[in-house]
Predicted model as a PDB file, atoms N, CA, C, CB and O in Angstrom, pLDDT in the B-factor column:
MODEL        1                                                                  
ATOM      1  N   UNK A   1      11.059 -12.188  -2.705  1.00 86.00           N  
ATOM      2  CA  UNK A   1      11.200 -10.914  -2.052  1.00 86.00           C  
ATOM      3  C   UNK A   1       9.887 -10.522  -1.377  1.00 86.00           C  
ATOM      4  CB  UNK A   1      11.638  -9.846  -3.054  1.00 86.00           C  
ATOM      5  O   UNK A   1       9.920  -9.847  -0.348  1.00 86.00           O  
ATOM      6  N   UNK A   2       8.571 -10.975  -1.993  1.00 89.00           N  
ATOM      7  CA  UNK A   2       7.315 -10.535  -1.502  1.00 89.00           C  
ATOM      8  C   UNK A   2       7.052 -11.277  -0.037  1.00 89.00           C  
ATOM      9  CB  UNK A   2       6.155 -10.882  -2.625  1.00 89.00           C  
ATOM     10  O   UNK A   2       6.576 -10.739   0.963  1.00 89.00           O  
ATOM     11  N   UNK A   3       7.530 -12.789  -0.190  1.00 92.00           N  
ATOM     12  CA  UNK A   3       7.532 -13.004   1.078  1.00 92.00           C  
ATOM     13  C   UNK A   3       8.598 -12.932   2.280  1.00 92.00           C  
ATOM     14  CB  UNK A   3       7.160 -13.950   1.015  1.00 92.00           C  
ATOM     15  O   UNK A   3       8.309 -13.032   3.473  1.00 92.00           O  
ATOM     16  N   UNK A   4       9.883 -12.742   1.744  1.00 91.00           N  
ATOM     17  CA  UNK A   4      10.346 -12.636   2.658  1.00 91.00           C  
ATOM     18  C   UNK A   4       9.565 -10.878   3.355  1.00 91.00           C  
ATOM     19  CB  UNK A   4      11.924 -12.922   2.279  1.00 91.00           C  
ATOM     20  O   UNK A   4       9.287 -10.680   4.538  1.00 91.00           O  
ATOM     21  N   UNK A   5       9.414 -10.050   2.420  1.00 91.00           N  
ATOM     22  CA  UNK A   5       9.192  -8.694   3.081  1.00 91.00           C  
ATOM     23  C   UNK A   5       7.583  -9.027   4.039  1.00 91.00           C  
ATOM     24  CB  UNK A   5       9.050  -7.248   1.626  1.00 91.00           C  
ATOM     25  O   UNK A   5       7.292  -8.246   4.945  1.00 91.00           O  
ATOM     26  N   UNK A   6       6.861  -9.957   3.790  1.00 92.00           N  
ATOM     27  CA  UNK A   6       5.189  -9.841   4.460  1.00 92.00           C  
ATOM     28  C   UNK A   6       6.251 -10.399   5.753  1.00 92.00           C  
ATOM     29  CB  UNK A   6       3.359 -11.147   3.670  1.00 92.00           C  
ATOM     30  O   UNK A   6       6.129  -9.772   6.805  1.00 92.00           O  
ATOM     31  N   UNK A   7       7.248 -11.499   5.739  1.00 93.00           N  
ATOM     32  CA  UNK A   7       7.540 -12.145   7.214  1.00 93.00           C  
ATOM     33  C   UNK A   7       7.906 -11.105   8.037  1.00 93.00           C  
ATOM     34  CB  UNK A   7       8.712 -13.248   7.293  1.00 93.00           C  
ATOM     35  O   UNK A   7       7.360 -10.881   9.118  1.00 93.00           O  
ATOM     36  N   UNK A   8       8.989 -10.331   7.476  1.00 92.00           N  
ATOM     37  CA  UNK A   8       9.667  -9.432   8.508  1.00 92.00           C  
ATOM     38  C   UNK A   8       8.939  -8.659   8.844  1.00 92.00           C  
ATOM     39  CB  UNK A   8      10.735  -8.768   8.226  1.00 92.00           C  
ATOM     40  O   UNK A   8       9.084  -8.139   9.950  1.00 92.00           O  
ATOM     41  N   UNK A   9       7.655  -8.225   7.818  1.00 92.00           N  
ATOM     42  CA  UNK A   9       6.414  -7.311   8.375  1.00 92.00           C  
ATOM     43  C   UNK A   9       6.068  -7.888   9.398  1.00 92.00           C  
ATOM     44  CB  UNK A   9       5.163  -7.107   7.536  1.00 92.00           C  
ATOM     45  O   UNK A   9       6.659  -7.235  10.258  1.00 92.00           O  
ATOM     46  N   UNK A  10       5.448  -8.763   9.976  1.00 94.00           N  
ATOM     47  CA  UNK A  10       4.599  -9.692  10.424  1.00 94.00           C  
ATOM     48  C   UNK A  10       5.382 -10.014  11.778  1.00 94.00           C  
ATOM     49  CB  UNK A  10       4.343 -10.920   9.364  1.00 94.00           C  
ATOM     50  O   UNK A  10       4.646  -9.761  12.732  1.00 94.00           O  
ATOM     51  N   UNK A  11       6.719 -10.521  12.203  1.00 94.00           N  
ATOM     52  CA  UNK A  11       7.843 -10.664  12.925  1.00 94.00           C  
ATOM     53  C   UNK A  11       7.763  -9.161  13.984  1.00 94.00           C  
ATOM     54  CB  UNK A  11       9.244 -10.829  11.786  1.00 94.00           C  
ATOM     55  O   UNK A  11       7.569  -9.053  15.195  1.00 94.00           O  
ATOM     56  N   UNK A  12       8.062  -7.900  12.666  1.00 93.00           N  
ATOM     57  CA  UNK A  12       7.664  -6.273  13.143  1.00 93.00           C  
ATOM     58  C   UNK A  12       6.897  -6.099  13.712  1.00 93.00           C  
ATOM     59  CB  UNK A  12       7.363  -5.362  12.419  1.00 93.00           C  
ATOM     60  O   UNK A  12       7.077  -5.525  14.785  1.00 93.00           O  
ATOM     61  N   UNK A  13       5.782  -6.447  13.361  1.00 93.00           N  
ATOM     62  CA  UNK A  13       4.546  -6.117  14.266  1.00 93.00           C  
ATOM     63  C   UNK A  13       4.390  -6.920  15.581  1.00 93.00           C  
ATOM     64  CB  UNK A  13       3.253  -6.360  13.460  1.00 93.00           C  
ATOM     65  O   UNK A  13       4.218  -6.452  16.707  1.00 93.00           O  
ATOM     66  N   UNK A  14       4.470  -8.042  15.268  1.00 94.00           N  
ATOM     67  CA  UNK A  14       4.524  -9.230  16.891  1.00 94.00           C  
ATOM     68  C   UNK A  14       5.551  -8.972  17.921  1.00 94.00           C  
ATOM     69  CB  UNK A  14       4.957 -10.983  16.537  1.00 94.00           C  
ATOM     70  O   UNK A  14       5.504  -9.441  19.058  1.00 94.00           O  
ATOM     71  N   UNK A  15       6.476  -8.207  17.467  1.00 94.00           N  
ATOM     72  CA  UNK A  15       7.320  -8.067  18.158  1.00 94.00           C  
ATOM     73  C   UNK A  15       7.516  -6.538  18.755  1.00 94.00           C  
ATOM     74  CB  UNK A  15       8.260  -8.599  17.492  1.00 94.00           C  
ATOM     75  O   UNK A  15       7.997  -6.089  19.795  1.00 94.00           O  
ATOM     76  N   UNK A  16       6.926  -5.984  17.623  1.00 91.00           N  
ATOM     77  CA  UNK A  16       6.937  -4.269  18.247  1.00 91.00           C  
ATOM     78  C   UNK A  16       8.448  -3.651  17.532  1.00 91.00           C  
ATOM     79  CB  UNK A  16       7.066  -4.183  20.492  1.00 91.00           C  
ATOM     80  O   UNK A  16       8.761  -2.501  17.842  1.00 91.00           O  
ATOM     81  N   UNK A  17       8.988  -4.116  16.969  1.00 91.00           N  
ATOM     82  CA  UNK A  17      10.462  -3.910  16.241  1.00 91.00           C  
ATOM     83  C   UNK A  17       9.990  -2.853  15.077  1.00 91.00           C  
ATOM     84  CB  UNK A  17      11.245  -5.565  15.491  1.00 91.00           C  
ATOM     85  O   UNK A  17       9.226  -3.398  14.280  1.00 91.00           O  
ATOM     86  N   UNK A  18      10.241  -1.560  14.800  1.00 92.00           N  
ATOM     87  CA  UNK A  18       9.764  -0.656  14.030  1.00 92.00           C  
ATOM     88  C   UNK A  18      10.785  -0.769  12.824  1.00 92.00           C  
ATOM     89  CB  UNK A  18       9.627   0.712  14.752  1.00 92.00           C  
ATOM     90  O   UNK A  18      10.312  -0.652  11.693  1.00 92.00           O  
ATOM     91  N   UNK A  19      12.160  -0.989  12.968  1.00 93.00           N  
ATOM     92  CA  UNK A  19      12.868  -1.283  11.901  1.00 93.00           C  
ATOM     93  C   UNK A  19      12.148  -2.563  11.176  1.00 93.00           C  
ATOM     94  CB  UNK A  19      14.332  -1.505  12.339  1.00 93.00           C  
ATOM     95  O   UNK A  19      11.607  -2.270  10.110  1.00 93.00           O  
ATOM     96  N   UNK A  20      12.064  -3.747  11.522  1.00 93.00           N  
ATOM     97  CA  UNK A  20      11.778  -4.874  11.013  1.00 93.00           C  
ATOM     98  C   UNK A  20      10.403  -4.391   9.858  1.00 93.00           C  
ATOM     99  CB  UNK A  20      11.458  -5.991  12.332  1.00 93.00           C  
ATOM    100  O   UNK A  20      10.078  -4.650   8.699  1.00 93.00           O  
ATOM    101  N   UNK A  21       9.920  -3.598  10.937  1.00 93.00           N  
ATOM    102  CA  UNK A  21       8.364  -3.038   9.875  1.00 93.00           C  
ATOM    103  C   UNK A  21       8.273  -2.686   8.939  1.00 93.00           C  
ATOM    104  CB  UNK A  21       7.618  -2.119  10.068  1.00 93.00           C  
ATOM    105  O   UNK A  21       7.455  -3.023   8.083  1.00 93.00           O  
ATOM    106  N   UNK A  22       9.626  -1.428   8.847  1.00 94.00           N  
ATOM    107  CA  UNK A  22      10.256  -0.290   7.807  1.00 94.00           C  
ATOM    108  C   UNK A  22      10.871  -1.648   6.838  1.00 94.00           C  
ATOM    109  CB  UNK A  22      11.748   1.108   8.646  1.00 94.00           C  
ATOM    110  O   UNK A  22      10.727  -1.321   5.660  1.00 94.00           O  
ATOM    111  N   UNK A  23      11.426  -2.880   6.923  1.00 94.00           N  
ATOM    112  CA  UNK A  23      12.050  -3.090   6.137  1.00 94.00           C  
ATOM    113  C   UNK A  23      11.473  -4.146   5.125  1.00 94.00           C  
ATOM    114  CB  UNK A  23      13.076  -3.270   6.691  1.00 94.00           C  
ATOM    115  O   UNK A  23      11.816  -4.612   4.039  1.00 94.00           O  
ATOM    116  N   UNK A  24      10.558  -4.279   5.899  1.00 93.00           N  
ATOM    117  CA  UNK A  24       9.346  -5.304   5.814  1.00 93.00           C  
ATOM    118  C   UNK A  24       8.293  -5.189   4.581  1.00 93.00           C  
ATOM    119  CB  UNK A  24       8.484  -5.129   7.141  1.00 93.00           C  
ATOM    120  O   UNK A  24       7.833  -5.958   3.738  1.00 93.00           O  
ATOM    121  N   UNK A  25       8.147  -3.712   4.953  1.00 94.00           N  
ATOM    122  CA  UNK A  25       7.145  -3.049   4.387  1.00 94.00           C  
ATOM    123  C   UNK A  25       7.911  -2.684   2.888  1.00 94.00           C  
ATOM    124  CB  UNK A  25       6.621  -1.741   5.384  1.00 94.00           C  
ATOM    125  O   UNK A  25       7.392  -2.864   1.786  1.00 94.00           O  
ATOM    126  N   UNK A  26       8.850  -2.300   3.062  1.00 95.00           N  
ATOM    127  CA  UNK A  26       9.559  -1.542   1.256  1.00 95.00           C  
ATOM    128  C   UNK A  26      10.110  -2.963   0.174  1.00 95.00           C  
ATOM    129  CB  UNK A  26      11.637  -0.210   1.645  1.00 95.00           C  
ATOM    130  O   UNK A  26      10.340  -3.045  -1.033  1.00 95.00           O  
ATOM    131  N   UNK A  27      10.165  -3.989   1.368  1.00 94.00           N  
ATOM    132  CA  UNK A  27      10.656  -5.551   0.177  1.00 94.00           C  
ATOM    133  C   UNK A  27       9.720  -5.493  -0.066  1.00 94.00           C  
ATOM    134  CB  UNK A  27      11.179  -7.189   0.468  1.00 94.00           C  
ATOM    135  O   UNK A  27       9.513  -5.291  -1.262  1.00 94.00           O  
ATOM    136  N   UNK A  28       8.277  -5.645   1.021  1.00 94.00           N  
ATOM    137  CA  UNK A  28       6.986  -5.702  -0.129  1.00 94.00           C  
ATOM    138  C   UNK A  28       6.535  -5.272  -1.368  1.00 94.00           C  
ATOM    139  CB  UNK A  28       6.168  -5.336   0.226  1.00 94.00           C  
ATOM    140  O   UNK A  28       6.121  -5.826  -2.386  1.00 94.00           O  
ATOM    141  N   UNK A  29       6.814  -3.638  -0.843  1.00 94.00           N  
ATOM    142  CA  UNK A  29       6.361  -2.917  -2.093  1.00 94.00           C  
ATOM    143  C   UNK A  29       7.618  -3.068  -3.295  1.00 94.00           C  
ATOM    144  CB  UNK A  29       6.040  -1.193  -1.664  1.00 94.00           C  
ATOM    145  O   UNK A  29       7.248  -2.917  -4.459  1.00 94.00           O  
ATOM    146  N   UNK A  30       8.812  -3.306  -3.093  1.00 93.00           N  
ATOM    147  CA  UNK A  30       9.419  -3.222  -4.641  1.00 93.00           C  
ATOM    148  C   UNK A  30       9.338  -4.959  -5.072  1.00 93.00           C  
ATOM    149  CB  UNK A  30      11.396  -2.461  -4.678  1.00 93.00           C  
ATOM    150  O   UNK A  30       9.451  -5.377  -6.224  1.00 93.00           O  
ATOM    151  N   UNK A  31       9.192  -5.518  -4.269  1.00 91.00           N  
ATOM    152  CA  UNK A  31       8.885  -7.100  -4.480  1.00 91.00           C  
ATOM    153  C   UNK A  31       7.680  -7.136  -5.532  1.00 91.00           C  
ATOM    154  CB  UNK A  31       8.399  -7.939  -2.927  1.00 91.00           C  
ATOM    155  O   UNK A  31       7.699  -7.911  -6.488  1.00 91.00           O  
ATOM    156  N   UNK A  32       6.384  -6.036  -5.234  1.00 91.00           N  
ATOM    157  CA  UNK A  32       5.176  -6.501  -6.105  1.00 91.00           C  
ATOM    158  C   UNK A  32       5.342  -5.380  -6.949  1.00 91.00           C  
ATOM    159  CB  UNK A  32       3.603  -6.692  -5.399  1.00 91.00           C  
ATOM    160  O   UNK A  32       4.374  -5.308  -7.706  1.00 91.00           O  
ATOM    161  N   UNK A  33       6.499  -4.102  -7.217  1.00 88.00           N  
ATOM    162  CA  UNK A  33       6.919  -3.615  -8.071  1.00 88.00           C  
ATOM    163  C   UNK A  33       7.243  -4.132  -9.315  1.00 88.00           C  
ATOM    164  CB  UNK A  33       7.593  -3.202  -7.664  1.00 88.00           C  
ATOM    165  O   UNK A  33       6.927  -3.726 -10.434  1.00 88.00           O  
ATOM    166  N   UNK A  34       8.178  -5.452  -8.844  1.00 84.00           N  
ATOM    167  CA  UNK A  34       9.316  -6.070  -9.442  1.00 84.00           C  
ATOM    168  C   UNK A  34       7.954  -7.316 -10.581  1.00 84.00           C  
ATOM    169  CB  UNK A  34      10.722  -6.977  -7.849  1.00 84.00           C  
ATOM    170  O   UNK A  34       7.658  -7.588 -11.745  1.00 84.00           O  
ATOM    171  N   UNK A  35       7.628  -7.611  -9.305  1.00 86.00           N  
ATOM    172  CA  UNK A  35       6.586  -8.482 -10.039  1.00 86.00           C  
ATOM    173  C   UNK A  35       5.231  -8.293 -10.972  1.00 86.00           C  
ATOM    174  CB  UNK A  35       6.173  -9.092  -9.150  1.00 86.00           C  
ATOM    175  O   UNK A  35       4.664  -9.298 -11.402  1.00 86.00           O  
ATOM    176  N   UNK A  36       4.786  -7.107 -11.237  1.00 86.00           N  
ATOM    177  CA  UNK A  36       4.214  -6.604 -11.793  1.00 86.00           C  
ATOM    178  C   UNK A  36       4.430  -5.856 -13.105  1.00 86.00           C  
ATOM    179  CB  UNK A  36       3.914  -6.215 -11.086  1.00 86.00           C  
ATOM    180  O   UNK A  36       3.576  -5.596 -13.952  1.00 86.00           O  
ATOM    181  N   UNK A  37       6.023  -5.492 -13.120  1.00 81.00           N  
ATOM    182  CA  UNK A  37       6.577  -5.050 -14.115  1.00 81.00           C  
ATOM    183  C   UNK A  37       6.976  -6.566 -14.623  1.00 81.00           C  
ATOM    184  CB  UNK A  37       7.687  -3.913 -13.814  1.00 81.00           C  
ATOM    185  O   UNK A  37       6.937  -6.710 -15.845  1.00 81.00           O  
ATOM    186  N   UNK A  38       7.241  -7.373 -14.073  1.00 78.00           N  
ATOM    187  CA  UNK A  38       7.942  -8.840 -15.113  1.00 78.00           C  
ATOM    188  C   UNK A  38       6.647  -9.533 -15.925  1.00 78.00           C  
ATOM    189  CB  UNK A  38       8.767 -10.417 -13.875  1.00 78.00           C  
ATOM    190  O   UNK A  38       6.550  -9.965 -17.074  1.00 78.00           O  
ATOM    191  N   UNK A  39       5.483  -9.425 -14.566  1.00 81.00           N  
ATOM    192  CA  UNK A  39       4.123  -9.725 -15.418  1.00 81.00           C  
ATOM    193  C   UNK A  39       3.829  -9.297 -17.001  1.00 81.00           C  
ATOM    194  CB  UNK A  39       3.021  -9.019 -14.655  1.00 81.00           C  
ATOM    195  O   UNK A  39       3.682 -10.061 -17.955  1.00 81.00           O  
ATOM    196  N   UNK A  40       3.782  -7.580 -16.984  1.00 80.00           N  
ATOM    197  CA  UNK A  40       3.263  -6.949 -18.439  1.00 80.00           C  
ATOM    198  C   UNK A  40       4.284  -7.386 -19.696  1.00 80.00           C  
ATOM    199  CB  UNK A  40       3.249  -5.109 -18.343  1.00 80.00           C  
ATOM    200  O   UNK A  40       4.065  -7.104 -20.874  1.00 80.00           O  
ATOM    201  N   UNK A  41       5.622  -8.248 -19.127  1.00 74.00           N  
ATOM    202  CA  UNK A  41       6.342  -8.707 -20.188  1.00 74.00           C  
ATOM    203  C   UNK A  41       7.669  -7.599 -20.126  1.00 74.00           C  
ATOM    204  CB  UNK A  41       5.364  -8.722 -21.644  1.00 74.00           C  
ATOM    205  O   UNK A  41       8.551  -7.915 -20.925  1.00 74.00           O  
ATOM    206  N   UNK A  42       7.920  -6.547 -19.443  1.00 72.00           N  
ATOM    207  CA  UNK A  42       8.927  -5.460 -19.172  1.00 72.00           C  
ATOM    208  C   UNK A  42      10.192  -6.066 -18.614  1.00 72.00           C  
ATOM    209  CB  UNK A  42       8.366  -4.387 -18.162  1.00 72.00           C  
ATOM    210  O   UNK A  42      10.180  -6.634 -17.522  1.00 72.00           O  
ATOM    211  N   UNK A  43      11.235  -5.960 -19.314  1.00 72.00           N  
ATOM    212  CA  UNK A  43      12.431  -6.222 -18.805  1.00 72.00           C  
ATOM    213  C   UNK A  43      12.771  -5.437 -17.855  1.00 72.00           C  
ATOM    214  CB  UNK A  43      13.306  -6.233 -19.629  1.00 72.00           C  
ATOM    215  O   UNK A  43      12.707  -4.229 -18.082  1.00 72.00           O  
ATOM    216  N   UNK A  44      13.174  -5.853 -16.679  1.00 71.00           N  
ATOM    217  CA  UNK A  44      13.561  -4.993 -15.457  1.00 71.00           C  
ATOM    218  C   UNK A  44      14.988  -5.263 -15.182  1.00 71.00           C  
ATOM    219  CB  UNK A  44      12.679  -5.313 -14.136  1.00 71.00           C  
ATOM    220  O   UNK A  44      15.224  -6.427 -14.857  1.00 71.00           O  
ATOM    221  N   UNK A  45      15.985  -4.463 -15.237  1.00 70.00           N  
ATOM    222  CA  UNK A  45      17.230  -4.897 -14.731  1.00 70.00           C  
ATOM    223  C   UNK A  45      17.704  -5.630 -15.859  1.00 70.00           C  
ATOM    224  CB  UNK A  45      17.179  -5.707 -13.422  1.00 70.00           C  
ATOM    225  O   UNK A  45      18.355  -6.603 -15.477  1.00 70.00           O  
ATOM    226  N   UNK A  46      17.621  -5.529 -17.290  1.00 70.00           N  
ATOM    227  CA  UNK A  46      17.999  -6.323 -18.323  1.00 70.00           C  
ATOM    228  C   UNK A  46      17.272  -7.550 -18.381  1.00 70.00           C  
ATOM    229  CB  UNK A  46      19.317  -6.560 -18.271  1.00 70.00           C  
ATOM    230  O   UNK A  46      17.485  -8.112 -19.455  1.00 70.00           O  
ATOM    231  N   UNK A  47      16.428  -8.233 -17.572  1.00 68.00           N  
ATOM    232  CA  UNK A  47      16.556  -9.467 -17.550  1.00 68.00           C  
ATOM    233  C   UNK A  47      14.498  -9.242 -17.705  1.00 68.00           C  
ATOM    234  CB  UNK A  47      17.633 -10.275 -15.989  1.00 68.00           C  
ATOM    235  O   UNK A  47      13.877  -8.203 -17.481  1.00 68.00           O  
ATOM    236  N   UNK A  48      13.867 -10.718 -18.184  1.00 64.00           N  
ATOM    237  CA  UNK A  48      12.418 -10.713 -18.134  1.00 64.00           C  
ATOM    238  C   UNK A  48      12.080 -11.590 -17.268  1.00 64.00           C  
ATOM    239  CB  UNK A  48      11.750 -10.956 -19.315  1.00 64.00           C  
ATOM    240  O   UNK A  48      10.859 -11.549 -17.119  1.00 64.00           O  
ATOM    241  N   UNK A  49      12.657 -12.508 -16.505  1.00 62.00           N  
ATOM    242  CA  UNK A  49      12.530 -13.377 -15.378  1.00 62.00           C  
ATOM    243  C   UNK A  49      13.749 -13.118 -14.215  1.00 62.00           C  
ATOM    244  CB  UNK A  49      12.558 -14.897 -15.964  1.00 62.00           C  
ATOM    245  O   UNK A  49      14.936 -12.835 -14.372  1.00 62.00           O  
ATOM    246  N   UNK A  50      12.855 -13.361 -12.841  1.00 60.00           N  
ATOM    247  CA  UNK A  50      13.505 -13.417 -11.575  1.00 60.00           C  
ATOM    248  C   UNK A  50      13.648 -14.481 -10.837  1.00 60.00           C  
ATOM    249  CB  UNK A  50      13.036 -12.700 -10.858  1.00 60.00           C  
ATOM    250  O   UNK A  50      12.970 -14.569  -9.814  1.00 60.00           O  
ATOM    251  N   UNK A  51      14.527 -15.481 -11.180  1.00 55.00           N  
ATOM    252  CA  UNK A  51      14.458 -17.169 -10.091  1.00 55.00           C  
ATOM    253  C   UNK A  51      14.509 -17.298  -9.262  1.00 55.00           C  
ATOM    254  CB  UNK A  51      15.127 -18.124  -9.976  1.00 55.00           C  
ATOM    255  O   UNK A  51      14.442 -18.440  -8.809  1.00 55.00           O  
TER     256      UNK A  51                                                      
ENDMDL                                                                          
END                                                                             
């Protein structure tokens, strides 16, 4: 999720596409949400790993 959200950031910006940016930008942030809570050992969504 972290990378797909930096591409579409990145795509957003080269391209000037303000949606792509917006959507880009929020996978990032719940992507290193997601991953930061699985880090400290926190079950997220029932589960302690994301494949």
């Amino acid at each position: 999720m972290i990378v797909l959200g930096a591409i579409l950031l990145i795509i957003g910006m080269l391209a000037g596409i303000s949606l792509l940016t917006t959507i880009g930008a929020v996978l990032l942030v719940v992507g290193a949400a997601l991953w930061i809570l699985g880090a400290t050992g926190r079950a997220v969504g029932g589960r302690r790993h994301y494949f």
